[in-house]
N, C-alpha and C positions, 0 to 999 in steps of 0.2 A: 639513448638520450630521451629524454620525459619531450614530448608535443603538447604541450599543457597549452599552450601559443596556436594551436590549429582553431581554436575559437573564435580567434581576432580575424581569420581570415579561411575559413572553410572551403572558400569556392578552389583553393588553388589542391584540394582533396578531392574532386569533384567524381573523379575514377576510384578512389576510395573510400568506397563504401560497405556499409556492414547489418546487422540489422541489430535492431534498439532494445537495448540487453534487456528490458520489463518483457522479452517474446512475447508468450500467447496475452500478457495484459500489455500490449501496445498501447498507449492512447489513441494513434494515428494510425491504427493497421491498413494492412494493402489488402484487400478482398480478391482474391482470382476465381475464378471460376473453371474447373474442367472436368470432364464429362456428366455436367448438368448437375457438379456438387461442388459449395461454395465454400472455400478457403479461406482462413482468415491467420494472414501474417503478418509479422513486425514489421514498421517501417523502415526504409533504408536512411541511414544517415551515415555522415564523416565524424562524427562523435558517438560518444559512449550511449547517447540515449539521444531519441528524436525532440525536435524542438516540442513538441505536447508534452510529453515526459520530461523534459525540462521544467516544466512550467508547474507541472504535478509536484514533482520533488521540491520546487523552490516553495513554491505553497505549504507545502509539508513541514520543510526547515522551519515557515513561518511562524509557523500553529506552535511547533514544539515549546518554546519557552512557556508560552499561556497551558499547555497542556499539562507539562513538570510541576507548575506551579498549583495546579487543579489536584494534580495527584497526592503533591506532597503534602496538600491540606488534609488529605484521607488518612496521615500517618497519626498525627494524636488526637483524639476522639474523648479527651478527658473531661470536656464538654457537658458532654451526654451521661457521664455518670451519677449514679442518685447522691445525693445530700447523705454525709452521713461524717463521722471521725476520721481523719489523715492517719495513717497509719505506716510507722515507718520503717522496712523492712529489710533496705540495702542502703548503700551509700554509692553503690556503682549505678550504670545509668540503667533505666529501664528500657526493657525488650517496645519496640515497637507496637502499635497496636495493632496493625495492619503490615502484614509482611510481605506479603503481595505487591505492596505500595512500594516500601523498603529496595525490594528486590528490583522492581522495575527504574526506579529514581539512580541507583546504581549503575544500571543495566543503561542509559540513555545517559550519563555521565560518563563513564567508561568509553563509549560507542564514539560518543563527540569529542571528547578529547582526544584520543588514539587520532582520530582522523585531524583532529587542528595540529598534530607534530608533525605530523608529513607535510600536511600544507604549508606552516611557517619554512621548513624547510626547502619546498620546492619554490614556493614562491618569494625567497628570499627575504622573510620578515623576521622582525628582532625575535631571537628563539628565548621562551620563556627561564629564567632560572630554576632550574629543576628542584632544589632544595626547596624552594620558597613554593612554588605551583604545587608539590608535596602536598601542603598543606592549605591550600585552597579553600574556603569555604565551598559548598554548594553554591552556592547564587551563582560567586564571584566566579568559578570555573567554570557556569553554564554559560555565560554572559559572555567570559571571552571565549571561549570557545565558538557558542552560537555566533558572534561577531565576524570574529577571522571565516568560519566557515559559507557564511551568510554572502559578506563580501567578497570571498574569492571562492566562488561555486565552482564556473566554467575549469576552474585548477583542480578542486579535488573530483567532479565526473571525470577529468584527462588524466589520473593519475595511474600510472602502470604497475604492474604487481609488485607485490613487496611482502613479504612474512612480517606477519600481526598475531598479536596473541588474542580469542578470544576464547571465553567460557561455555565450554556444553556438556549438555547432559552426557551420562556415560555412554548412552544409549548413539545417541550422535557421533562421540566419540569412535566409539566400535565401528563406526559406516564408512571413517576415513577411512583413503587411502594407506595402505605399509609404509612402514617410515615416517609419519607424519611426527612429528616430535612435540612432546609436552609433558606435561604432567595432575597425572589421578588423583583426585583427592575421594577414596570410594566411600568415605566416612562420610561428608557431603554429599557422595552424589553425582558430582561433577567433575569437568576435568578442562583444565587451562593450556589449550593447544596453539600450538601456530599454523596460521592458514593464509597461504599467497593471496591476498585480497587486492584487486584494484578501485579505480573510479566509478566505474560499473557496481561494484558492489555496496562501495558507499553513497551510492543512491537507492538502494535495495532497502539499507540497514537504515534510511532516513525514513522511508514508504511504512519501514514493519515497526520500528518503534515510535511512528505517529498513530499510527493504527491500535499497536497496543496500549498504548495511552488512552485512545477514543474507544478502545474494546472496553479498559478497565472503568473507566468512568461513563459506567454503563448509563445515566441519563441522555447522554452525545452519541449513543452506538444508532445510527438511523434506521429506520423503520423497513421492513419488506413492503415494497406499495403493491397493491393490488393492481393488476394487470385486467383493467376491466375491459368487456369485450373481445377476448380471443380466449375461445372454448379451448381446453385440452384434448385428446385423443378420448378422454371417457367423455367428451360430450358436454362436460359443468365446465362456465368460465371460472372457476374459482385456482386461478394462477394468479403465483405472489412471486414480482423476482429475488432473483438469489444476488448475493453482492457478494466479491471476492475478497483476500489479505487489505486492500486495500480501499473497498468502500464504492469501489466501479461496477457498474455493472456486470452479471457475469453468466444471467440465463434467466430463469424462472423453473420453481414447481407448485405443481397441485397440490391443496392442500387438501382436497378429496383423493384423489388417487394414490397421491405421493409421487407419482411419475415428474421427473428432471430431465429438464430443456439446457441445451448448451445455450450461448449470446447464438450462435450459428442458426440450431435449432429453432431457436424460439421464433427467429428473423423469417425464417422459412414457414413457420407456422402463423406467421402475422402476414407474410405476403397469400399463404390458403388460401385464409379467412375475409383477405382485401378481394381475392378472386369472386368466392362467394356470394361477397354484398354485391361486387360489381354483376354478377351475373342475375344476382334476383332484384334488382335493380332494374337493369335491362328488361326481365322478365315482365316484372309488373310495368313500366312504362308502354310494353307489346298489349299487354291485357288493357291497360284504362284507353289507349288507342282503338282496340277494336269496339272497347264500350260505345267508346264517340263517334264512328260510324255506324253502328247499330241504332244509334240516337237519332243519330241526321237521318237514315232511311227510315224511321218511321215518323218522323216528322215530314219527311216529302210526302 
């Protein structure tokens, strides 16, 4: 039976607990420490993901519409072409300009609807007429979609596996496990499988197609900031951090040496470098000390 319902009341799970399916990208990780090397794990929760990951994905869900809508402007660019005679060539519609865009706008359709059927389902809301949703506009399927999912979050992270169809590369394909069932299309490229996906997942797939959206409309993709004041092992501060699928932080590298810092690593390499200053600190406060008794004696 689906616990889509442990949300409303968490604490009586309190002994059931698990760790918060983003692992090594936790928002809230637990740091252990043992034998003087420093861990960094998933937080423990009674849900599918800890409440910071909550709050990551919900954020995520939020951007999406404004994102969709960024992308799909990149699709006709008819705009930008020179002045010149219309020329008329087909009567069927025209290839995209941007198929990248195409590709992704489907890709984030597909993704969010799949996920609004289960949820209407589990959560017991009027189930869309299948004939009529068929034919959807864009908007109008992003809109309810985004809506239903937006509104009943806490239901689709609790949702328990279920075989979903999506699309991957053959390459991907090939990696599943035996038996997985679907079908190649090698002509394409690609290939339409079913894969047990749960609530955990579809918070995964909200994180990577926000991300791709901010990836593709490379003005929004954020900057590597420079990491000023902590030297790398060759000695130049010239460390930039690295960001993960997701836009979090995820380590730093040099961009003189090339050498890459895990978040762990890097941590450990900024507590050094705190050591350092504190000890030549130290150092010189010892030395203008003895100045000042050198002073005083020869003033007496």
């Amino acid at each position: 039976m689906s616990r889509y319902w442990i949300h409303s009341a968490p604490s009586d799970y309190r002994d059931d607990l698990r760790e918060c399916a983003r692992a090594d990208r936790c928002a809230n990780p637990r740091i252990e420490t043992a034998d003087g090397k420093t861990t960094r794990l998933p937080a423990l929760t009674p849900r599918a993901f800890c409440d910071s990951c909550r709050l990551t994905i919900a954020k995520a869900l939020s951007d999406l519409p404004e994102l969709f809508i960024r992308v799909h402007s990149c699709l006709d660019k008819s705009g930008q072409t020179s002045a010149g005679p219309v020329v008329s060539v087909s009567k069927s519609a025209p290839v995209p300009v941007s198929l990248p865009a195409d590709e992704l706008l489907r890709l984030v359709l597909a993704v969010l609807v799949s996920w609004e059927e289960r949820v209407r389902a589990v959560a017991n809301l009027v189930e869309l007429d299948t004939d009529t949703s068929r034919y959807r506009r864009d908007g109008v399927a992003l809109t309810q979609a985004w809506t239903t999912l937006a509104t009943h979050l806490d239901v689709l992270l609790a949702l328990p596996e279920e075989p979903m169809m999506r699309a991957v590369s053959l390459r991907e394909a090939a990696a599943l496990p035996p038996g997985t069932k679907g079908l190649v299309h090698r002509t394409a490229g690609y290939a339409d499988v079913f894969m047990n996906l749960s609530g955990a997942d579809a918070g995964i797939e909200i994180l990577n197609l926000t991300w791709r959206c901010r990836s593709f409309l490379t003005d929004t993709r954020p900057k590597p900031r420079h990491m000023s004041g902590v030297p790398c092992d060759c000695g130049f501060c010239d460390l930039y951090e690295a960001l993960d699928d997701d836009g979090q932080f995820a380590g730093a590298t040099c961009k003189r040496c090339g050498n890459e810092y895990t978040g762990d690593a890097y941590r450990d390499l900024t507590k050094a470098q705190e050591a350092v200053v504190k000890k030549a600190g130290a150092r010189r406060r010892t030395v203008l000390a003895g100045a000042g008794d050198d002073t005083r004696s020869r003033r007496a």
